[in-house]
PAMI-528496 format. One record per residue (C-alpha): residue number from 1; residue in one letter; x, y, z. Coordinates in Angstrom, 1 decimal. Example, Ala and Ser with C-alpha at 12.3 -4.5 7.8 and 13.67 -1.06 7.14 Angstrom:
! PAMI-528496
- 1, A, 12.3, -4.5, 7.8
- 2, S, 13.7, -1.1, 7.1
! end
This chain:
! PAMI-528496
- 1, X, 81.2, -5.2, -49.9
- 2, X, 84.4, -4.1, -51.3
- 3, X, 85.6, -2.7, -55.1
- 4, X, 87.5, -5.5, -56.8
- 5, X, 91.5, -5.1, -56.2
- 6, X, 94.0, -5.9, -59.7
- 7, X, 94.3, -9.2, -60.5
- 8, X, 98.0, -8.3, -62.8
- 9, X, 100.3, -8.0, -60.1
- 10, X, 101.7, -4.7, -59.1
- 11, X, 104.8, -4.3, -61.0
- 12, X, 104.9, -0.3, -60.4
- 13, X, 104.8, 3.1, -62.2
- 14, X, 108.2, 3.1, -62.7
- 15, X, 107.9, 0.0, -65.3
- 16, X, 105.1, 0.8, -66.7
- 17, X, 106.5, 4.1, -67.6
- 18, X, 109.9, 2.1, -69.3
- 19, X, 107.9, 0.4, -71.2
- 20, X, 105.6, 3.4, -72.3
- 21, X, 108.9, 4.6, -73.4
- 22, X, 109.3, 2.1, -75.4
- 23, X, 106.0, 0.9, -76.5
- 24, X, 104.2, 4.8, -76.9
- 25, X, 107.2, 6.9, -77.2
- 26, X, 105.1, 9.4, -78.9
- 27, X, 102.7, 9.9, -75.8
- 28, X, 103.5, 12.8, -73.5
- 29, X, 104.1, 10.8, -69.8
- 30, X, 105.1, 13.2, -67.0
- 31, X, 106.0, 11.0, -64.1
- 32, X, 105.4, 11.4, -60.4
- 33, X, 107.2, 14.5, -58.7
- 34, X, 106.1, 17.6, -57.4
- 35, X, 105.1, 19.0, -60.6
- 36, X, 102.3, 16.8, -60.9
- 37, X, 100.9, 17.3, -57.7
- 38, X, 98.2, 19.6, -59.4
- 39, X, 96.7, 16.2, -60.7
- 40, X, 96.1, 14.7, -57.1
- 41, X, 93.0, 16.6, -56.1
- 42, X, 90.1, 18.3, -58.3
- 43, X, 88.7, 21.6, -57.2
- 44, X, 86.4, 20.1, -54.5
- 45, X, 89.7, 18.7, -53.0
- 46, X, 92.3, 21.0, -53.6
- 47, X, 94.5, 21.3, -50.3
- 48, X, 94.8, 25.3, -48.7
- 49, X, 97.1, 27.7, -49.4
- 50, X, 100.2, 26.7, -47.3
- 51, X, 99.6, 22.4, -46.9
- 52, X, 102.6, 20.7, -48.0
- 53, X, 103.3, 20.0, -51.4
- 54, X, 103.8, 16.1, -52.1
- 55, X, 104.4, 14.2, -55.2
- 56, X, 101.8, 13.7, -57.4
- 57, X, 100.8, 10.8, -60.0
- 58, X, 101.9, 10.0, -63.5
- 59, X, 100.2, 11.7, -66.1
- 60, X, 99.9, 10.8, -69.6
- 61, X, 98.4, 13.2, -72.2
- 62, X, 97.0, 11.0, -75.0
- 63, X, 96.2, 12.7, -78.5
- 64, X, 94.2, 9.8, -80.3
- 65, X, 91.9, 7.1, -79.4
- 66, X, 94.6, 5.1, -80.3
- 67, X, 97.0, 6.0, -77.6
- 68, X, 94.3, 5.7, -75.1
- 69, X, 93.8, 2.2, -76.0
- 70, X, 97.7, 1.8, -75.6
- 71, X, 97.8, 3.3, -71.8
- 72, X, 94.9, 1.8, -70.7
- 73, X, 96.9, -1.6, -71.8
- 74, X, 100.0, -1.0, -70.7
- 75, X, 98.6, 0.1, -67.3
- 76, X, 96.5, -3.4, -66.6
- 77, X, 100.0, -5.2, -68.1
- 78, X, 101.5, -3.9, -65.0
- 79, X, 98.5, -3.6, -62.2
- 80, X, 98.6, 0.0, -62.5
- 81, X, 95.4, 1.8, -61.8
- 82, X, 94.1, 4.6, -64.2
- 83, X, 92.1, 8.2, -62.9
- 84, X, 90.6, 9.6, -66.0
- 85, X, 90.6, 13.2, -65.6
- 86, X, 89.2, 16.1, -67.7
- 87, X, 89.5, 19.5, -66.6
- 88, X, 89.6, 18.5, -62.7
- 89, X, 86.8, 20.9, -62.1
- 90, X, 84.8, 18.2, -60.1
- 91, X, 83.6, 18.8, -56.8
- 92, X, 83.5, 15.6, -55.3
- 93, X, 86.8, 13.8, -55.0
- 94, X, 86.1, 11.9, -58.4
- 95, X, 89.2, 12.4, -60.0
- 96, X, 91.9, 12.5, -57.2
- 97, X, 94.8, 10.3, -57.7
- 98, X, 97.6, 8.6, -55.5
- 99, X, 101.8, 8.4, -56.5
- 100, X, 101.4, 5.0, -57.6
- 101, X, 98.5, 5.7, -59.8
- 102, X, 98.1, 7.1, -63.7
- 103, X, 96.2, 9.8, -64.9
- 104, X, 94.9, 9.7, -68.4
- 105, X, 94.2, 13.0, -69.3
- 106, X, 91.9, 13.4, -72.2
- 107, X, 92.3, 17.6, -72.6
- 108, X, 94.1, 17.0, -75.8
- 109, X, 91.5, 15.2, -76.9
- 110, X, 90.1, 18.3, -78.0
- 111, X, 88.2, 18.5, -81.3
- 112, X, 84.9, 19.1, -82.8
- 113, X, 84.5, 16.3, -84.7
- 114, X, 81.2, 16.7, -86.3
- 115, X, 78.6, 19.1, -86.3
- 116, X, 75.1, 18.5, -88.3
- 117, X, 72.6, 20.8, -87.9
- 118, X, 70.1, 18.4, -90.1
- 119, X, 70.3, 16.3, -87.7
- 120, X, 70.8, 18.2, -84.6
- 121, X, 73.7, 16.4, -83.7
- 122, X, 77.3, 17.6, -82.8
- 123, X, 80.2, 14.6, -82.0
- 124, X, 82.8, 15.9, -80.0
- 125, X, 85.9, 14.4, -78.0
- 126, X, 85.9, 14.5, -74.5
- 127, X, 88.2, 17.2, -74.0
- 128, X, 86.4, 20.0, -75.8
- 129, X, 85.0, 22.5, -73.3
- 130, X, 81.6, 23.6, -73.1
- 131, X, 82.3, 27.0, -74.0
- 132, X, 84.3, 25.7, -76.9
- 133, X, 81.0, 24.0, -78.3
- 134, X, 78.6, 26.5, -77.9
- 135, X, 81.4, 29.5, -79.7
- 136, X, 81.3, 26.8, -82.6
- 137, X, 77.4, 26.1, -82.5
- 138, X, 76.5, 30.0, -81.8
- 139, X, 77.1, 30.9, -85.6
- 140, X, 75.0, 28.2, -87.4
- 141, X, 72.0, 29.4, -84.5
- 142, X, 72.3, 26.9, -81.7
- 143, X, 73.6, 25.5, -78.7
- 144, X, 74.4, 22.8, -76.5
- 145, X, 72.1, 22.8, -73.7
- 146, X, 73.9, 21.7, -70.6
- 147, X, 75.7, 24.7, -68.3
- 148, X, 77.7, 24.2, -65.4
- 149, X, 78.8, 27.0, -63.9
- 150, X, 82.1, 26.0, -64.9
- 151, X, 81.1, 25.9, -68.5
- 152, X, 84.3, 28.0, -69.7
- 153, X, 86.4, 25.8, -68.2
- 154, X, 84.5, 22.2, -67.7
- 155, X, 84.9, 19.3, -70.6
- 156, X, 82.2, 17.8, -71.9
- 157, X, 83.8, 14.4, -71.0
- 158, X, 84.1, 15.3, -67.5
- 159, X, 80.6, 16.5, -67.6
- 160, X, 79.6, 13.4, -69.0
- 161, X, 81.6, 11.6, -66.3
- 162, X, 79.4, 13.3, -63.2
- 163, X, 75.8, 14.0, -65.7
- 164, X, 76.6, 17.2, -65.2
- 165, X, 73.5, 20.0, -64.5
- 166, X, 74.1, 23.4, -64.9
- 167, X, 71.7, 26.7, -64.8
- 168, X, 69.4, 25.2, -67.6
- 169, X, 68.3, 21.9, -66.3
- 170, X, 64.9, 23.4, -65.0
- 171, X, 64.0, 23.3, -69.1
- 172, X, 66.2, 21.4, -70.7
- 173, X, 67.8, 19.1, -68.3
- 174, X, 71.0, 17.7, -67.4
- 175, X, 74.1, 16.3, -69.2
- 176, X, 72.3, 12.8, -69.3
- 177, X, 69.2, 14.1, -71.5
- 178, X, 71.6, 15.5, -74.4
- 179, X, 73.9, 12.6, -75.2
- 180, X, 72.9, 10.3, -77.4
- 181, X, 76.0, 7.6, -78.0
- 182, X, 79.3, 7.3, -76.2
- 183, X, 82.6, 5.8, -77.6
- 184, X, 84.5, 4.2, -74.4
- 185, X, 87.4, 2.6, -74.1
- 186, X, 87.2, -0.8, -71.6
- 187, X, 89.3, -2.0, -69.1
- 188, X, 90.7, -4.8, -71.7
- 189, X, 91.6, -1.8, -74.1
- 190, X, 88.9, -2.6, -76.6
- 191, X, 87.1, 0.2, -78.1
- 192, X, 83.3, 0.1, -77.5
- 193, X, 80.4, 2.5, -79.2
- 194, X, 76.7, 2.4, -77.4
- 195, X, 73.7, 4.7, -78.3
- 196, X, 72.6, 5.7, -80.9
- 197, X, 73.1, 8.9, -83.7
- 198, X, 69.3, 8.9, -84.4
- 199, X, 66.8, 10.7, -81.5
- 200, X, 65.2, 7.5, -80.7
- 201, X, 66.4, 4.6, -80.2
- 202, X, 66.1, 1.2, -78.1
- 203, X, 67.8, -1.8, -79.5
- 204, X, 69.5, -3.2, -76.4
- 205, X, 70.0, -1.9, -72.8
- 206, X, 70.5, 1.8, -72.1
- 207, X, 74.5, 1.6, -71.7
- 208, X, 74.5, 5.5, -72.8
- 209, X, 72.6, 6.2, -69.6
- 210, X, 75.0, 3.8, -67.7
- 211, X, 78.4, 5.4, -68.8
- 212, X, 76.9, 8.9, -67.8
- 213, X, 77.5, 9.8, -64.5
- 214, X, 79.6, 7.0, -63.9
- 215, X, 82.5, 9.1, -63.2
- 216, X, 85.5, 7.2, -64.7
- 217, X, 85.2, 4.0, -63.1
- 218, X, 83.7, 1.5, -66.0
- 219, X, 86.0, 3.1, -69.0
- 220, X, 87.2, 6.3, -70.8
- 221, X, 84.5, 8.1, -72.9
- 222, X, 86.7, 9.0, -75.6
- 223, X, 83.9, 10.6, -78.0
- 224, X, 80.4, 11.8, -77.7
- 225, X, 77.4, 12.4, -79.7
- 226, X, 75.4, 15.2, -78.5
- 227, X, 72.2, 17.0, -79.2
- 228, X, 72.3, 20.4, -79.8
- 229, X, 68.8, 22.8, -80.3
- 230, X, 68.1, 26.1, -81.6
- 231, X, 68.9, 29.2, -79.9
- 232, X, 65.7, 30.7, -78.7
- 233, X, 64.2, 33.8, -80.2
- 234, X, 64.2, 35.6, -77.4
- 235, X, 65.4, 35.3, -73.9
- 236, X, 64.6, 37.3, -71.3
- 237, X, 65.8, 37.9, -67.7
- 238, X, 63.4, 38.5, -64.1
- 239, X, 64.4, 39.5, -60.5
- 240, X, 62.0, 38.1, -57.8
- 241, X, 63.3, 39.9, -54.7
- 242, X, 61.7, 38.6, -51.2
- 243, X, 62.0, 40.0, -47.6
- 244, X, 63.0, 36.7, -46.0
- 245, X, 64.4, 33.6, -47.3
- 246, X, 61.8, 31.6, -46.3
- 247, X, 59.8, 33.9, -48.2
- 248, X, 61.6, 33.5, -51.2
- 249, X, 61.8, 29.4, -51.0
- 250, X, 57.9, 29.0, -50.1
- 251, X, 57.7, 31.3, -53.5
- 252, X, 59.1, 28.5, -55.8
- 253, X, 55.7, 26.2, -55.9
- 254, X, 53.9, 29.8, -57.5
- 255, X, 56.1, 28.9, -60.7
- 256, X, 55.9, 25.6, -60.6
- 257, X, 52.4, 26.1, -60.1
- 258, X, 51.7, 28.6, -63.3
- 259, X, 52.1, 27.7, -66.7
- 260, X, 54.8, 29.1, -67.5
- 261, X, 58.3, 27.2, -67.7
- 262, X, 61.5, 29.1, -67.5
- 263, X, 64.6, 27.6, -68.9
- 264, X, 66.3, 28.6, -65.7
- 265, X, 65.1, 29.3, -61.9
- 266, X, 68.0, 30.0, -59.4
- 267, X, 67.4, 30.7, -55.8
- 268, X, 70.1, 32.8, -53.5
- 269, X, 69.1, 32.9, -49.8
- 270, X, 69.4, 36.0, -47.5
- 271, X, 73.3, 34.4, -46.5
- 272, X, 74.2, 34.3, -50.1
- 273, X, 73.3, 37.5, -51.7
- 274, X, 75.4, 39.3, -48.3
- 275, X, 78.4, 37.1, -49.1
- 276, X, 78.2, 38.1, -52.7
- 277, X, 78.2, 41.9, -51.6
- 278, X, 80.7, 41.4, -49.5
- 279, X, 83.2, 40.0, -52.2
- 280, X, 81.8, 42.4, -55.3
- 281, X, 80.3, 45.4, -53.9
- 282, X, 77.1, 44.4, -55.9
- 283, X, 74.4, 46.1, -53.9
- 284, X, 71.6, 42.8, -54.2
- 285, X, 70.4, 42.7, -50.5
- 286, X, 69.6, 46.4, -50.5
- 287, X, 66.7, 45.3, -53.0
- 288, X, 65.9, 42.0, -50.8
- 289, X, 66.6, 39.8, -48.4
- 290, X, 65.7, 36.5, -50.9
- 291, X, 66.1, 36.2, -54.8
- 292, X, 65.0, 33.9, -57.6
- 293, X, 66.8, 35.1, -60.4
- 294, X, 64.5, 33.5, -63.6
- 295, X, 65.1, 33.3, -67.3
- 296, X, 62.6, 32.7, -69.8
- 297, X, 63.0, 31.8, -73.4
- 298, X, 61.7, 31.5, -76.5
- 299, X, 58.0, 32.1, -78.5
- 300, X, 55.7, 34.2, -76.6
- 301, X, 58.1, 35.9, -74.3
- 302, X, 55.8, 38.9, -73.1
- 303, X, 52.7, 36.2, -72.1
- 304, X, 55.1, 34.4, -70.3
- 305, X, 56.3, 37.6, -68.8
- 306, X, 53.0, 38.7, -68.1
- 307, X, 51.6, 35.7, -66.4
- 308, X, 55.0, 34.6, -64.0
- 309, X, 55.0, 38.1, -62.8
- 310, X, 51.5, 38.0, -61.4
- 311, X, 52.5, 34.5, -60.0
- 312, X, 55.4, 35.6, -58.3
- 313, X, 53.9, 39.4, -56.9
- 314, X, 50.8, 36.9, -55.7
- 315, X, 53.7, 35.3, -53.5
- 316, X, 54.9, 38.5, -52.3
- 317, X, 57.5, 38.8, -54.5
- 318, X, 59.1, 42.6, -55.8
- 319, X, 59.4, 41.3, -59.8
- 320, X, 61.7, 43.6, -62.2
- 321, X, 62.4, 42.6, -65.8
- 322, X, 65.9, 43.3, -66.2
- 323, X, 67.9, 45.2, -69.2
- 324, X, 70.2, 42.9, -71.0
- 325, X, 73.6, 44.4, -69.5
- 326, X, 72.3, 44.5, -65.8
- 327, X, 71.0, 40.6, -66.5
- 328, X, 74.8, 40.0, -67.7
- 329, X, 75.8, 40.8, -64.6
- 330, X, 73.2, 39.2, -62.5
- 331, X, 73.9, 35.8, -64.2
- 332, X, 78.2, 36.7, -63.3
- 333, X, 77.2, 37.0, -60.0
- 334, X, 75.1, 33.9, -59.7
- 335, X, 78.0, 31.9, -61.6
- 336, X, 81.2, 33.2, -59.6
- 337, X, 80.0, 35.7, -56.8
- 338, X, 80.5, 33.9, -54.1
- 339, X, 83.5, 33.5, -52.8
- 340, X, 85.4, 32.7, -49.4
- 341, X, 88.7, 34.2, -48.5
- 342, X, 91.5, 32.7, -46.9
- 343, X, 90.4, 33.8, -43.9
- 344, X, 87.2, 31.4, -43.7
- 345, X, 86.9, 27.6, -43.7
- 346, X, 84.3, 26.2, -45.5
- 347, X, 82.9, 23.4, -47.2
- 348, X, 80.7, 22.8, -50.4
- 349, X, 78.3, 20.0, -51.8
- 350, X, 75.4, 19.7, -53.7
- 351, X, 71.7, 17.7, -52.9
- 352, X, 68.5, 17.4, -54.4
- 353, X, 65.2, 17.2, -53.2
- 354, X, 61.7, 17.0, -54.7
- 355, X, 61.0, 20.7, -55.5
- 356, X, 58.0, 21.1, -53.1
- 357, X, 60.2, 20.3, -50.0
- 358, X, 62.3, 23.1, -50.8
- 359, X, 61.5, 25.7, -48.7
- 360, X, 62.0, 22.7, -45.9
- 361, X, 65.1, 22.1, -46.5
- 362, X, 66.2, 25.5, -46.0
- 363, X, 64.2, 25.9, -43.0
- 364, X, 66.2, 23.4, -41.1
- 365, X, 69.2, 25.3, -41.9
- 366, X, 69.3, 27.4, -38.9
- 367, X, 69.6, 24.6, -36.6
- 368, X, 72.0, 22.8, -38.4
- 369, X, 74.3, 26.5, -37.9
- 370, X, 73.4, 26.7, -34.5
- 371, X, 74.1, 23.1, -33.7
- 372, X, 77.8, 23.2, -35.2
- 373, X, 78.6, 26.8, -34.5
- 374, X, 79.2, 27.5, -38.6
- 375, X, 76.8, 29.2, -41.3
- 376, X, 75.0, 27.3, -43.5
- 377, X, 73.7, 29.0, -46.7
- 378, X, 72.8, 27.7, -50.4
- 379, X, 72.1, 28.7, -54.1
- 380, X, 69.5, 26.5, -55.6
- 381, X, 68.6, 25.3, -59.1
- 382, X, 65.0, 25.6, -58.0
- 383, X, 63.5, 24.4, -61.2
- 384, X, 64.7, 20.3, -60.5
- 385, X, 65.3, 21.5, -56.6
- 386, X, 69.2, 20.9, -56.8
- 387, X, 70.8, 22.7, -53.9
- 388, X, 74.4, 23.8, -53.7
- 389, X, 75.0, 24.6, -49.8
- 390, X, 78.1, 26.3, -48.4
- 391, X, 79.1, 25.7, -45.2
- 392, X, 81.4, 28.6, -43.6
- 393, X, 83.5, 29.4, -40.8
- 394, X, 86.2, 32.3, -39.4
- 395, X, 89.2, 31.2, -38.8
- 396, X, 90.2, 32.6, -35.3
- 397, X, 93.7, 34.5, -35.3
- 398, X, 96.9, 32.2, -34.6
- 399, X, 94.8, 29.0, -35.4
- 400, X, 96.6, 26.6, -38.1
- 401, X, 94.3, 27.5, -41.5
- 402, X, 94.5, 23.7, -42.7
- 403, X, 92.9, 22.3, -39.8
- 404, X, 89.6, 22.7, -40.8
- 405, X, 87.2, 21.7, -37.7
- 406, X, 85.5, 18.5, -37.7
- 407, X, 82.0, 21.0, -37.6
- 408, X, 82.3, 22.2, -41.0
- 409, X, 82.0, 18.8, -42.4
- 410, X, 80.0, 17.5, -39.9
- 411, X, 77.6, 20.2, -40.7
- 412, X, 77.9, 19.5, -44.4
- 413, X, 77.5, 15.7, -43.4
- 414, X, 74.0, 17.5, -41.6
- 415, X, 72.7, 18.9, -44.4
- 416, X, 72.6, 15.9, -46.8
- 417, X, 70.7, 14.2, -44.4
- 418, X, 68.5, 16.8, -44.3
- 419, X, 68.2, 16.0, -47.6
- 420, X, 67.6, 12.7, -47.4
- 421, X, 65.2, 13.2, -44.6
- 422, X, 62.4, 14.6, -47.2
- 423, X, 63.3, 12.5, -50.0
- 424, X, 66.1, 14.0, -51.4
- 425, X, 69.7, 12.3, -52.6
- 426, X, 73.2, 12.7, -51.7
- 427, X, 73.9, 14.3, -55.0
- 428, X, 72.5, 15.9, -57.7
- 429, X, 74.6, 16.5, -60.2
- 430, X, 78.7, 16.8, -58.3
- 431, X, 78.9, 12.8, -58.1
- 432, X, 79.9, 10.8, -54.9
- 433, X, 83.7, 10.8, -55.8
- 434, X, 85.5, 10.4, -52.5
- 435, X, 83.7, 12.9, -50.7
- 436, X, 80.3, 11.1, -50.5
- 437, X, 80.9, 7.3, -50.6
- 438, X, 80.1, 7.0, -46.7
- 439, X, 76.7, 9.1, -47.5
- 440, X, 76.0, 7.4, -50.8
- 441, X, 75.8, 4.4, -48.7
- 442, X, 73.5, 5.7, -46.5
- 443, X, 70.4, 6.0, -49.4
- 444, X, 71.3, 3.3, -51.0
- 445, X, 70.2, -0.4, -49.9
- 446, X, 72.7, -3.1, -49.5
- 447, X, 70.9, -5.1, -52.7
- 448, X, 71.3, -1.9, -55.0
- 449, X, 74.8, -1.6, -54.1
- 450, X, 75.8, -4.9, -54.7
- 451, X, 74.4, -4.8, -58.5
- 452, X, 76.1, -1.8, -58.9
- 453, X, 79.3, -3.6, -57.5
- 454, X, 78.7, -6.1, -60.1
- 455, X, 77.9, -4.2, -63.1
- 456, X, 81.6, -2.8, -62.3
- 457, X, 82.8, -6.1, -62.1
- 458, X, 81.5, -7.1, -65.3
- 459, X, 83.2, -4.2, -67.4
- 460, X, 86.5, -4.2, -64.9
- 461, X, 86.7, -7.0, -63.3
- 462, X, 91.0, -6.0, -62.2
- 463, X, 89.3, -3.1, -61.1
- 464, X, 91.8, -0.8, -63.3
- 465, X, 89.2, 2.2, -63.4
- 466, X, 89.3, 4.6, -60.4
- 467, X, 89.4, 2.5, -57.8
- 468, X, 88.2, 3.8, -54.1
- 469, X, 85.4, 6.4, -56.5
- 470, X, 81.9, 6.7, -56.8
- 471, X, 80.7, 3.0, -55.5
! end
C-alpha cells in the first residue's frame, strides 16, 4: 500500500514561486534557503544543537481564506506538495517539510471571529492560539476547554490537526469533543464547510470528526467553530503523594472507582518528579516518591474534596489540599518541569491505554531500561490513561551529541508496544506524523488501512496534502 504520488507533473518550486509572483503578489512567499530551515522539523523533530544547517522549504504566509485557496492552486498547477503548519509545536513529525516542498502557514490567520455566549459558540481561524481564546473568553466567564501543555503557544488549527488533549481531557475531553464545524480548503482549491453551529446535529456523515486529527493531509482547516463552557465556580487543587510508583499507578482505579470526577488527574512517577528537582530545585520527591496531582471543579467542591481524599488515603496515599499560589506552581511544574540538557539524549512519545492497565504499563518499564541500557519514565493523563514517556540517556564525554544510539528509540519503539500489548494505541493525542507510521501500522489491519488510504484518495487524489504523514 502506498500514498498516491502527483498526478501535475513536477514543474518545481522555483516556478511555482514566479508565478506566485505574479498571480499572489500580495502573499508573503519566503523561498527555500537557510532561513527557512526552522520550517523543516516541528518540535518532536527539531535537529540538536550543533547538526548542520540545510535549506529549508518555501513558506507562504497567507492572510485570507482567499489566498489559501490561491496557494493551494498554484501549488497542484505545478505538482508542488503543500505541509500545513501552525505553530510547529507537534511532536510527531506531522509537519516536517522537504526543499522542494511549500509550507502554508496559517499563523496569520489569526482572528476571533465570533464569539456567542447565547449559544456557546466561539468561531475562530486556525491560527489563533489557545491562550489567545481563553484571555478573550475569560472576561465574559468562560473558556475553551482543550489544554495542551503548549496552550500559550499551540493553534487551535494545529490542535485540531492532531485532536489535541491536554490536562482537562479526564472531564471534558479532547480537541475532537469541542469542535463543532470546520471550514477546509480541498486539494482542488474549493472551499468546503462540514458540521454544524447548533450542539446537535447529524445530517450526513461525521466529516467534522474526519478532518480532526487528520493532521494536514485531506485539506487546510481555515476556520473553526468551537464550544466554549462556563468557568467553574470553584476549582480546587490535591496532592496525592505515594512511596513507590507502583504505588501511586495502582492508586488511579480508587478515583476512578469513587464518585467523584476531577477535571484533571496527572500522574508523575518516582523518575519524573527527581528529574523535575533536578532542573528547578522544586523539593517534590522529599514529600514522595509517586504523585497524582488532581483538580477538581465546580458545584460541591468540599463533598468532592471530602470523599476523593478518603479514596485516595484508603490507597495509601499522603493527600494535601493545596493553597492557590503553591497549586500555581505545581501545575508549572507539571506543564514545563521537565527538562533534559544537552548533555542527555532522549526521546519522547505519547500512548494510551485503557485506564485500569495503567499501573501495567509502568510496571514493564524497568525491563524495558534494563534491556536497552536507558531510563524510561512518564507523566500520565490518568483520567483517559494517555501516557507521555521519556526515554533518557548520558551522553558519554568525547562521544558525537547527534548520534543518538539506536537504544533510545528502540526503547521508545518498546514502550508502544507495551502499549499495545494491553490494549493500548500508538498514540493518543501527538499523531503518527513521521515518527509513528511504521508503529501505526502495527495496530492497524491491512483492511483499515486501505479505507483510510482511500478516503485520502477521494479528497486528494494528486496527493498534494502532506504526503509521507500520518497514513
Amino acid at each position: 500500500m502506498s500514498v498516491p504520488t502527483a498526478i501535475a507533473p513536477f514543474t518545481g518550486v522555483l516556478a511555482l514561486l514566479d508565478d506566485l509572483r505574479d498571480e499572489a503578489p500580495g502573499i508573503e512567499v519566503r523561498p527555500p534557503s537557510a532561513v527557512t530551515a526552522e520550517f523543516s522539523f516541528d518540535a518532536g523533530t527539531a535537529p540538536r544543537t550543533g547538526a548542520p544547517v540545510t535549506d529549508g522549504p518555501a513558506v507562504a504566509f497567507p492572510t485570507s481564506v482567499t489566498e489559501v485557496r490561491q496557494l493551494v492552486r498554484l501549488a497542484a498547477r505545478h505538482g508542488v506538495s503543500i505541509v500545513p503548519r501552525g505553530a510547529g509545536t507537534g511532536l510527531s513529525g506531522g509537519a516536517t517539510a522537504r526543499a522542494e516542498q511549500l509550507v502554508v502557514s496559517t499563523e496569520r490567520l489569526n482572528r476571533i471571529v465570533e464569539v456567542s455566549p447565547a449559544d456557546e459558540v466561539a468561531v475562530v481561524e486556525p491560527g489563533v492560539l489557545n491562550a489567545s481564546l481563553n484571555e478573550r473568553l475569560a472576561p465574559l466567564g468562560l473558556f475553551y476547554a482543550p489544554d495542551p501543555a503548549s496552550w500559550r503557544i499551540s493553534t487551535i488549527g494545529g490542535n485540531i490537526a492532531t485532536n489535541a488533549g491536554g490536562l482537562r481531557c479526564a472531564k471534558y475531553g479532547v480537541t475532537r469533543e469541542s469542535v463543532l464545524a470546520l471550514d477546509v480548503v480541498l486539494a482542488d482549491g474549493s472551499l468546503v464547510s462540514v458540521g454544524h453551529r447548533s450542539i446537535k446535529g447529524v445530517t450526513g456523515l461525521d466529516l467534522v470528526s474526519l478532518f480532526v486529527g487528520s493532521e494536514g493531509v485531506l485539506g487546510i482547516v481555515v476556520g473553526a467553530t468551537v464550544r466554549i463552557r462556563p468557568l467553574p465556580v470553584a476549582r480546587r487543587t490535591l496532592t496525592a503523594f505515594f512511596d513507590s510508583t507502583a504505588a501511586g499507578a495502582a492508586a488511579i482505579g480508587a478515583i476512578t472507582a469513587s464518585r467523584v470526577r476531577p477535571s484533571v488527574i496527572e500522574f508523575l512517577d518516582e523518575i519524573t518528579l527527581d528529574g523535575i528537582d533536578a532542573a528547578q530545585n522544586s523539593g517534590l520527591r522529599a514529600r514522595g516518591a509517586a504523585l497524582l496531582l488532581i483538580e477538581l471543579d465546580g458545584f460541591g467542591i468540599d463533598e468532592q474534596t471530602a470523599e476523593l481524599t478518603a479514596a485516595l488515603v484508603a490507597a495509601g496515599a499522603r493527600v494535601e489540599v493545596e493553597s492557590e499560589t503553591d497549586a500555581e506552581t505545581l501545575w508549572e511544574l507539571r506543564r514545563s518541569g521537565r527538562r533534559f540538557d544537552a548533555d542527555t539524549w532522549f526521546a519522547g512519545g505519547d500512548v494510551a491505554v485503557p485506564k485500569s492497565r495503567i499501573a501495567e504499563v509502568f510496571a514493564r518499564f524497568p525491563a524495558i531500561a534494563d534491556r536497552f541500557g536507558v531510563d524510561v519514565s512518564a507523566v500520565a493523563h490518568a483520567g483517559d490513561g494517555n501516557l507521555h514517556p521519556v526515554i533518557s540517556l548520558p551522553i558519554p564525554a568525547g562521544v558525537d551529541p547527534t548520534a543518538v544510539p539506536a537504544a533510545v528509540h528502540d526503547a521508545a519503539d518498546a514502550v508502544v508496544r507495551a502499549a499495545l500489548a494491553v490494549g493500548g494505541t500508538v498514540s493518543g493525542e501527538h499523531g503518527i506524523g513521521t515518527v509513528k507510521r511504521a508503529l501505526a501500522a502495527e495496530e492497524l489491519s491491512v483492511r483499515v488501512r486501505e479505507a483510510q488510504l482511500a478516503v485520502k484518495n477521494a479528497l486528494d487524489p494528486a496527493g498534494l496534502f502532506n504526503p509521507g504523514k500520518a497514513l
